[in-house]
N, C-alpha and C positions, 0 to 999 in steps of 0.2 A: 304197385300200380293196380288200379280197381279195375273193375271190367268195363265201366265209362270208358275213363280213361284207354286202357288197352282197344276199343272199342273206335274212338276217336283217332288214334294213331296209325288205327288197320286204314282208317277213312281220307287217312291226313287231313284232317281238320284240327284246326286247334282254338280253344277256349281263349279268349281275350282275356287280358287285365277288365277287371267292371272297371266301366266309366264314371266319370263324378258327375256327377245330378247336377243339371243346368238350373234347379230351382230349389224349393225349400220341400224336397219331397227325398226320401233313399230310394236305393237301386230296388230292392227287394225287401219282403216281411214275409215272416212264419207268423202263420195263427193255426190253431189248432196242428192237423196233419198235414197242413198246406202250405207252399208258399205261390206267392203272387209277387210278380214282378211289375217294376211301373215300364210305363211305355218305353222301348230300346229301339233307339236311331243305327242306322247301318255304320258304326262309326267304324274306322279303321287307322289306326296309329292316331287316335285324337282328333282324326275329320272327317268329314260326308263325303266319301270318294264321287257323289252324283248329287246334284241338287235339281226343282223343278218339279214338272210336274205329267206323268208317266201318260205316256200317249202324243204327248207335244215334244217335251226334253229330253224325257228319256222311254227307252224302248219300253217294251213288254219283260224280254229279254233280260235286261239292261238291272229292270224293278226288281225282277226273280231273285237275281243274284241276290239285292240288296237287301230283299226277307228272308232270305237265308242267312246272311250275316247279322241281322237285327236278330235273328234268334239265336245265335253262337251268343250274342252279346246279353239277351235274356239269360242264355244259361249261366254267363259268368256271372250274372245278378245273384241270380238262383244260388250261386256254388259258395259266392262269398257269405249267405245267410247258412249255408250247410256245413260248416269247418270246413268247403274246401272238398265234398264228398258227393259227387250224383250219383254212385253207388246207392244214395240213400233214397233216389226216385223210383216211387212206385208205380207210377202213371202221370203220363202227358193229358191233363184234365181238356183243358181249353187255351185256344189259340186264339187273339183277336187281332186280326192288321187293319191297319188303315193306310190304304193308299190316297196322295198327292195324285187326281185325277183332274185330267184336259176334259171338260164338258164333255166331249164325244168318248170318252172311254170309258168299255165298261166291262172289261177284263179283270177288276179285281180280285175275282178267285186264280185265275191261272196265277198274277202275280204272289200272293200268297202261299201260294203252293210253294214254292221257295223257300220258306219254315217250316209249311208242315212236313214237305218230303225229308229233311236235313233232319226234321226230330222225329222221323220215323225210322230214316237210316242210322242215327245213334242209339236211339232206345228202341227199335223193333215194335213186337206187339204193345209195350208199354207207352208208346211210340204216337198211338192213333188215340185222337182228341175229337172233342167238338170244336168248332169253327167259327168265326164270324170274319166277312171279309168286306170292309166300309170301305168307299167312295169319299173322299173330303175334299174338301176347297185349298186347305194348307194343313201343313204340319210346321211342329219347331223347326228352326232356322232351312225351312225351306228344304228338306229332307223328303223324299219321294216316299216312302214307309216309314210306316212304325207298329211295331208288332212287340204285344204283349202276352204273358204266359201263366196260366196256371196248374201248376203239377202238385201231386199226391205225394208226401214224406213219411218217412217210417223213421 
């Protein structure tokens, strides 16, 4: 067991199967020392435990959670381009979420915080990224986040 791994089990968390691409795009790509993962839905055993849109449907609260589980689900992007190994990250580059927002809301850094605190409690100082937290009209299938990930490989 790597120290992710070991890491993740201190935390009880656990890494999802990667989900299969709803379009003509993969979970994830290595270029260079990088990988980049595509946009990840909060899915959990195959569906959106929350749909709508955060402010009206669903909480603050509610979103948090579900940016945190979108980036469990980036990392299993992440893992399946890596044989299988986050041992191999060197650094959490940049985080992008976009939340599913009710006109009036404009909370979407708290709600993103939800991924970055989750990949800062697994990887620590390798942990701390740069940021971007978007406001949108919709996302796929009506999904309140989506949060995408670029980390540093060795």
């Amino acid at each position: 067991m790597g120290a992710i791994d070991a890491r993740l089990t201190e935390l009880g968390l656990t890494i999802p199967d990667v989900a299969t691409p709803a379009g003509a795009y993969v979970p994830a790509v290595v270029s260079g020392g990088y990988v980049y993962t595509s946009g990840q839905l909060p899915f959990i055993g195959g569906s959106l435990p929350a749909t709508g849109k955060v402010g009206r449907d669903v909480t603050p609260e509610e979103a948090q959670d579900l940016a945190k589980q979108s980036a469990l689900n980036a990392l299993a992007a992440a893992r399946s381009v890596l044989g299988g190994d986050l041992d191999r990250v060197v650094k959490v580059v940049k985080v992008t979420g976009f939340v599913a927002s009710d006109p009036a809301f404009t909370g979407q850094p708290g709600v993103i915080n939800g991924a970055s605190n989750v990949l800062g409690e697994i990887f620590g100082e390798k942990g701390v990224h740069a940021r971007s937290a978007v406001g949108v009209a919709v996302l796929p299938l009506d999904s309140p986040v989506e949060v995408e990930i670029i980390l540093e490989v060795e």
